[in-house]
Structures are given as structure tokens and as C-alpha cells.
FINUTOR-335942 format. One record per residue: residue number from 1; residue in three letters; x, y, z of N, C-alpha, C, O in turn. Coordinates in Angstrom, 3 decimals. Layout:
// residues N
+-----+-----+----------+----------+----------+----------+----------+----------+----------+----------+----------+----------+----------+----------+
!   k !   r !       nu !       nv !       nw !      cau !      cav !      caw !       cu !       cv !       cw !       ou !       ov !       ow !
+-----+-----+----------+----------+----------+----------+----------+----------+----------+----------+----------+----------+----------+----------+
! NUM ! ALA !        X !        Y !        Z !        X !        Y !        Z !        X !        Y !        Z !        X !        Y !        Z !
...
+-----+-----+----------+----------+----------+----------+----------+----------+----------+----------+----------+----------+----------+----------+
// end
This chain:
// residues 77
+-----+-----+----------+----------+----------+----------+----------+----------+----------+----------+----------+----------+----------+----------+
!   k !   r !       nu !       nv !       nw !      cau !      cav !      caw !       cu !       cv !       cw !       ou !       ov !       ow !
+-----+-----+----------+----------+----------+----------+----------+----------+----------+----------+----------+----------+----------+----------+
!   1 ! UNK !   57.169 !   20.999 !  -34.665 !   56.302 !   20.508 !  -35.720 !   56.985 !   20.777 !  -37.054 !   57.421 !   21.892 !  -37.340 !
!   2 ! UNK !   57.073 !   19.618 !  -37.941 !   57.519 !   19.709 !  -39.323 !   56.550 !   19.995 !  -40.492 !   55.429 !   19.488 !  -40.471 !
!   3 ! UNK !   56.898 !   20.702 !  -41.401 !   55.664 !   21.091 !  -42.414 !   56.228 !   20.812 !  -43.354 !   57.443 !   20.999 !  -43.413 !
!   4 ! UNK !   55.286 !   20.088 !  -44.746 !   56.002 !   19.141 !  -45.500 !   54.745 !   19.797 !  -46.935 !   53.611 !   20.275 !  -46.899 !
!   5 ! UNK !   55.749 !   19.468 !  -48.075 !   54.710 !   19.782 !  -48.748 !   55.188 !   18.459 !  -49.930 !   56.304 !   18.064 !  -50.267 !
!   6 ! UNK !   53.677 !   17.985 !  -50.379 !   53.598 !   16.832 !  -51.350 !   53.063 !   17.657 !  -52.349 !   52.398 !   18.692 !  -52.322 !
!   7 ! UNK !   53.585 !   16.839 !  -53.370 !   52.862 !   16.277 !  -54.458 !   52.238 !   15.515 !  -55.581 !   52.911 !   14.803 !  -56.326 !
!   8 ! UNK !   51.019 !   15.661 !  -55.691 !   50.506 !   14.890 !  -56.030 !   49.774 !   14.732 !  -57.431 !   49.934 !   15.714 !  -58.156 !
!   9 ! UNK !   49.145 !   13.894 !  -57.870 !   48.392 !   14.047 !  -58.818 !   47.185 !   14.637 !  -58.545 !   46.760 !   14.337 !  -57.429 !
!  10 ! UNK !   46.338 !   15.531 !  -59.321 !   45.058 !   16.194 !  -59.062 !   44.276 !   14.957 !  -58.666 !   44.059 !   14.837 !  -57.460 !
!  11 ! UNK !   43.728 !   13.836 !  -59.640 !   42.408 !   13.710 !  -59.283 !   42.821 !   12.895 !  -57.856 !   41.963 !   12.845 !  -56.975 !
!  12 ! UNK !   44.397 !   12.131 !  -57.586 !   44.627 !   11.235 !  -56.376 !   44.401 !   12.383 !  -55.436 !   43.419 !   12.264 !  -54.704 !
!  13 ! UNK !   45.044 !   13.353 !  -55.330 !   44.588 !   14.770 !  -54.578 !   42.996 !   14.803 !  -54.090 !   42.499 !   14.490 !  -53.008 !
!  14 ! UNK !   42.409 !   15.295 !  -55.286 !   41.054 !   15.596 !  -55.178 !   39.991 !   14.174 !  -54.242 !   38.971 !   14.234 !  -53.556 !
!  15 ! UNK !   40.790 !   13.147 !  -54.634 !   39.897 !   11.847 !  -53.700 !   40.505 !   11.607 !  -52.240 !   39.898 !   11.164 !  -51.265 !
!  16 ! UNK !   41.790 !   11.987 !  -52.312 !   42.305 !   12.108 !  -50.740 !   41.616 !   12.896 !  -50.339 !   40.737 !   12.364 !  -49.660 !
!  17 ! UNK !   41.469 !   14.536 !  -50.415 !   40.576 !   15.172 !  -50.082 !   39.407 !   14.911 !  -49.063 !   39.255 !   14.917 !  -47.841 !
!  18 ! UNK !   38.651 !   14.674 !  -50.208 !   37.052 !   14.407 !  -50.103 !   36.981 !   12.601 !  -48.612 !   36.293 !   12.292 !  -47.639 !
!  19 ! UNK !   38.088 !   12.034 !  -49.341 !   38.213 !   10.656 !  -48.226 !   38.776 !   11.216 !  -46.643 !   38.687 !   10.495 !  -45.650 !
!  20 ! UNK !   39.410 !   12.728 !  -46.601 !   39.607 !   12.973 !  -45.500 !   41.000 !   12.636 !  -45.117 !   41.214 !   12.498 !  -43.913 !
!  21 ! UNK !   42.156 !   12.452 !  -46.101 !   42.520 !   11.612 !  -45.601 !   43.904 !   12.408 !  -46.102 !   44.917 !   11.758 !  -46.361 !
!  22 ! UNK !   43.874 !   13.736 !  -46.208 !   44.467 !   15.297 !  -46.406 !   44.996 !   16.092 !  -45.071 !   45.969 !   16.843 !  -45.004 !
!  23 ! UNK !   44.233 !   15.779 !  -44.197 !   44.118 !   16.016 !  -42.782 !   45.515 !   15.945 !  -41.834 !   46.404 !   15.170 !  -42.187 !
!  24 ! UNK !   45.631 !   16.498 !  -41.024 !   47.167 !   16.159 !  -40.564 !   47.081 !   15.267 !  -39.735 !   47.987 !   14.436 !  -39.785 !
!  25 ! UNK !   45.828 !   15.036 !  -38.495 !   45.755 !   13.812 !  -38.046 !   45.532 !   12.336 !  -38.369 !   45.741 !   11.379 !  -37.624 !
!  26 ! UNK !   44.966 !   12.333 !  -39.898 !   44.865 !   11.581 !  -41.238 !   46.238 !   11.009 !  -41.628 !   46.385 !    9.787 !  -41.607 !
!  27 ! UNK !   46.892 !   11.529 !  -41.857 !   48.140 !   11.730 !  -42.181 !   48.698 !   11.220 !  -41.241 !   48.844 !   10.048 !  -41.589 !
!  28 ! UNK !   49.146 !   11.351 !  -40.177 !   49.748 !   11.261 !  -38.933 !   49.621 !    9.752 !  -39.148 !   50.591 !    9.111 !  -39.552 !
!  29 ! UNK !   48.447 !    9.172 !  -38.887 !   47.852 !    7.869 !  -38.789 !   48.638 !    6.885 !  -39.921 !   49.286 !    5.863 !  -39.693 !
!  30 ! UNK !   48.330 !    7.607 !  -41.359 !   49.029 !    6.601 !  -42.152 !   50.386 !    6.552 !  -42.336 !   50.960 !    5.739 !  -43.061 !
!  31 ! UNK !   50.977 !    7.536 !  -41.597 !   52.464 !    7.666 !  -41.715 !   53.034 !    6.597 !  -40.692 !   54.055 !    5.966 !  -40.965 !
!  32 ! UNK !   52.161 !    6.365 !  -39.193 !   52.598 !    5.413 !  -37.803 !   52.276 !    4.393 !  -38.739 !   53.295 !    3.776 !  -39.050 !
!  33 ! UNK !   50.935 !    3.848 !  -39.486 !   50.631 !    2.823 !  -39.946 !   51.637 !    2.386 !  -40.938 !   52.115 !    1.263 !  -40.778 !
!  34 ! UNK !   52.054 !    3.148 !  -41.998 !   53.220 !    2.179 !  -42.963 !   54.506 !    2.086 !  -42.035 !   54.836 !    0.902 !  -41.962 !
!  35 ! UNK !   55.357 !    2.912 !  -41.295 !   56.262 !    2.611 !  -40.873 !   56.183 !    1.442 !  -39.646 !   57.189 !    1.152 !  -38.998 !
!  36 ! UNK !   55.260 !    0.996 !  -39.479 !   55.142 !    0.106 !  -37.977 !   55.186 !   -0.902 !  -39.100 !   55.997 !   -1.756 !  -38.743 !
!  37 ! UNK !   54.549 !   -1.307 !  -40.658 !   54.373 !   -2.249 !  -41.446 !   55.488 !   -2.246 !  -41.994 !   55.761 !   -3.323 !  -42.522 !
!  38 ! UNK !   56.313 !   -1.395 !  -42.090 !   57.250 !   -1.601 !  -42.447 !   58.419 !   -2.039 !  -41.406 !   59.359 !   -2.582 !  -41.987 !
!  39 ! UNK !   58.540 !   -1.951 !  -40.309 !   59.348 !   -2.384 !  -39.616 !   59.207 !   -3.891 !  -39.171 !   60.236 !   -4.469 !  -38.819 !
!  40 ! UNK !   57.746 !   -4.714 !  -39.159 !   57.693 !   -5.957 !  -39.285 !   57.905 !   -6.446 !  -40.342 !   58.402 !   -7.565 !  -40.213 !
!  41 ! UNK !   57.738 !   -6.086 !  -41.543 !   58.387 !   -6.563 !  -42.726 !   60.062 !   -6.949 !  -42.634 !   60.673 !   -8.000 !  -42.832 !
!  42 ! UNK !   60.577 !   -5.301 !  -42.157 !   62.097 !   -5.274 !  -41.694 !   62.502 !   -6.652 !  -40.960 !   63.591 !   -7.215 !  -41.069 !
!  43 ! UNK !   61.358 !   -7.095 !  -40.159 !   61.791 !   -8.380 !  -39.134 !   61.680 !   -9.549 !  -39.741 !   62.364 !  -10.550 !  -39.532 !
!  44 ! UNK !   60.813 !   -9.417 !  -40.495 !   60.281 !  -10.657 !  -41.058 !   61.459 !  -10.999 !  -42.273 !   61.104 !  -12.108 !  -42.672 !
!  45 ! UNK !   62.271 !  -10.736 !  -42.796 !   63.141 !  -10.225 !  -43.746 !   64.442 !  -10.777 !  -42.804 !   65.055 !  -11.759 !  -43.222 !
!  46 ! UNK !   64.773 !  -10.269 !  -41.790 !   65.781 !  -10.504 !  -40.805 !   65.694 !  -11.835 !  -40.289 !   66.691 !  -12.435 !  -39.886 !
!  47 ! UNK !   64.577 !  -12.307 !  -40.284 !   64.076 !  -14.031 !  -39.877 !   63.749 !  -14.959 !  -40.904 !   63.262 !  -16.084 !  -40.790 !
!  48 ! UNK !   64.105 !  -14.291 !  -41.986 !   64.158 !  -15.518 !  -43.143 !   65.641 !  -15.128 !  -42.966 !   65.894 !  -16.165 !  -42.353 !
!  49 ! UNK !   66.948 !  -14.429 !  -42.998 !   68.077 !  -14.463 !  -43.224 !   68.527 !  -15.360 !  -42.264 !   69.075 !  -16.431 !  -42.529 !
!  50 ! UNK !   68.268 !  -14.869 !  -40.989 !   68.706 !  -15.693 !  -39.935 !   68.656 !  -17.426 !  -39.875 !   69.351 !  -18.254 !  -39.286 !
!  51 ! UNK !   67.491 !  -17.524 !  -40.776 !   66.642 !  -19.136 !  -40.812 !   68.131 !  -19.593 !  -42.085 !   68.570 !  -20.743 !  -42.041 !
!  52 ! UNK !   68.398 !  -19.143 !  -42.532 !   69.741 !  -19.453 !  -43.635 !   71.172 !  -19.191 !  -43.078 !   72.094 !  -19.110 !  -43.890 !
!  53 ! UNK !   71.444 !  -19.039 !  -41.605 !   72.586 !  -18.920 !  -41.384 !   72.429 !  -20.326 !  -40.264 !   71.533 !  -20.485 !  -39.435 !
!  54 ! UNK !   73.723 !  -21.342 !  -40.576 !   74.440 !  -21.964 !  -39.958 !   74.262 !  -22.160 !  -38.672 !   73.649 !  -21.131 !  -38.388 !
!  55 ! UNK !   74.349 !  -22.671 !  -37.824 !   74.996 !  -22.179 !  -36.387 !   76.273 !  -22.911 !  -36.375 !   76.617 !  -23.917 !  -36.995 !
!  56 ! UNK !   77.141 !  -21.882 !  -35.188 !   78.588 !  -22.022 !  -35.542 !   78.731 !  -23.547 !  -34.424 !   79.669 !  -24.281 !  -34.735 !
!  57 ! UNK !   78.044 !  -23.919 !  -33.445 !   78.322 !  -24.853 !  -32.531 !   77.048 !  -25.820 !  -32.992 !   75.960 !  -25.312 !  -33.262 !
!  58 ! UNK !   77.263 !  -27.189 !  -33.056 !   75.685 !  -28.162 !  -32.461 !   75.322 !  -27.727 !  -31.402 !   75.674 !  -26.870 !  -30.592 !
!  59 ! UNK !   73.973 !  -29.005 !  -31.625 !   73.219 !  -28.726 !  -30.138 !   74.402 !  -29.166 !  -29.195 !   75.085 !  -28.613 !  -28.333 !
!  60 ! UNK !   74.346 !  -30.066 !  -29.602 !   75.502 !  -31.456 !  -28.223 !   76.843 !  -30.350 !  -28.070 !   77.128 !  -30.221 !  -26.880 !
!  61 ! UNK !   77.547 !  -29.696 !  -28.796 !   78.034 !  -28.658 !  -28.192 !   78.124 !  -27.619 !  -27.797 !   79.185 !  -27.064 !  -27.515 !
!  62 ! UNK !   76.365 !  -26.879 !  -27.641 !   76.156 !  -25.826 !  -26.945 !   76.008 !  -26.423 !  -25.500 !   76.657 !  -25.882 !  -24.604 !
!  63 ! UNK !   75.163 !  -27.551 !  -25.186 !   74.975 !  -28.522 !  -23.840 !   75.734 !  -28.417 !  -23.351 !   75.451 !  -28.117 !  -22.191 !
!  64 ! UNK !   77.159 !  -28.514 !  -23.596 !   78.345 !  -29.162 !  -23.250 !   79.121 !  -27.899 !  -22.460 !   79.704 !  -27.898 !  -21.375 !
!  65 ! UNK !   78.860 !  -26.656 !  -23.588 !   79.478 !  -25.596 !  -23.065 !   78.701 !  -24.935 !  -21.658 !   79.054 !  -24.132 !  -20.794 !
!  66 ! UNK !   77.647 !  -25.604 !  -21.883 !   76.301 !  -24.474 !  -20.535 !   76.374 !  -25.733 !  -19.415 !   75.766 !  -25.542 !  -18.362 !
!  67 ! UNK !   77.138 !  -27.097 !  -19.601 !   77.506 !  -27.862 !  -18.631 !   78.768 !  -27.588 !  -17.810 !   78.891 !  -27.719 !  -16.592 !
!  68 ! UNK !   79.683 !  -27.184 !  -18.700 !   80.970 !  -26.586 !  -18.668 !   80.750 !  -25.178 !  -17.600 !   81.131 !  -25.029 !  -16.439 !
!  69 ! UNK !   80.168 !  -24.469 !  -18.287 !   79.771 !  -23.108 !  -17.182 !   79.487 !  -23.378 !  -15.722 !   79.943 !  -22.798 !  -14.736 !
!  70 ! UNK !   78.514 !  -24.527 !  -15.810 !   77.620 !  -24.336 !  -14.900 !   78.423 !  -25.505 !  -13.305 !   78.449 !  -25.539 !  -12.075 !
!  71 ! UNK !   78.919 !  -26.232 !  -14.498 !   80.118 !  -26.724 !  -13.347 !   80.841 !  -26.116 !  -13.046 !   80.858 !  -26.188 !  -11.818 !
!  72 ! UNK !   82.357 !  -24.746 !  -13.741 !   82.988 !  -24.129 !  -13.303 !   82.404 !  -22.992 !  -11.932 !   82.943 !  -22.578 !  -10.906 !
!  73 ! UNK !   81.033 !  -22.786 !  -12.569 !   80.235 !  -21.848 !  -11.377 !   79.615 !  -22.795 !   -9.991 !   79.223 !  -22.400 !   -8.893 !
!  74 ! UNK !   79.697 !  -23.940 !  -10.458 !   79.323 !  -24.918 !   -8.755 !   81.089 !  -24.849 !   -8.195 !   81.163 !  -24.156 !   -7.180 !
!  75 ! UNK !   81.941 !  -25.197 !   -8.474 !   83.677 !  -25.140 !   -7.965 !   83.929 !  -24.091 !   -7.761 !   85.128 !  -24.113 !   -7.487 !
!  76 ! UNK !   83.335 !  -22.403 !   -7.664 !   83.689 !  -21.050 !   -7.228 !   82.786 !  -21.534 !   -5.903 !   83.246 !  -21.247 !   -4.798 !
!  77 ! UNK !   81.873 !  -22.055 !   -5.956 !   80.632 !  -21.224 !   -4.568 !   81.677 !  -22.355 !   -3.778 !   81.585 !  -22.537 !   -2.564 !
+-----+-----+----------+----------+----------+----------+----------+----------+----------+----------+----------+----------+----------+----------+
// end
């Protein structure tokens, strides 16, 4: 177990407090909650980049290559 110490402003303090939300199982909760929001963000971020990259082959020459495979693998059996 890690022990952490914040700080804060009094009155944001004083309303965490009283909201409960001071608590270590409180805590716990909003710590899984931003990092899980933050890791779909992370994705969502990664899928607009991706949506801006190129592809290095067309369609008609990815076909071609998974025709290519799939014939060299019928001439082994």
C-alpha cells in the first residue's frame, strides 16, 4: 500500500470532505475512473492519427497479395 499526501486548497478540502470523497475507497474510485478516461481518450487520439495516415498498398493490392498467399499455400498442400 502507497501513502500519498495532497494538497489542497482549504475550502476544495473542506467540500471534498464533507462530499466523502477524502476517503481512500473514494479516492481509489476516482483515481480507476480518470485513468480508464483517460486511456480512451489515449485511443481516441490514436484513431484520429491513424484516420490521417496513408495506407502504404490499395485495396486492389492488398487482394492481390492475400490471392498471392493463398495460392502459394494451395501449391505446398
Amino acid at each position: 500500500m502507497t501513502n500519498i499526501t495532497v494538497s489542497l486548497p482549504d475550502e476544495l478540502a473542506q467540500e471534498a470532505q464533507s462530499a466523502g470523497l477524502l476517503r481512500p475507497d473514494a479516492i481509489e474510485r476516482l483515481l480507476r475512473e480518470a485513468m480508464k478516461k483517460r486511456q480512451i481518450d489515449q485511443l481516441f487520439t490514436t484513431m484520429d492519427k491513424l484516420v490521417q495516415v496513408k495506407p502504404a498498398l490499395t485495396e486492389a493490392e492488398i487482394d492481390a497479395e492475400i490471392a498471392a498467399a493463398r495460392a502459394d499455400r494451395a501449391r505446398r498442400r
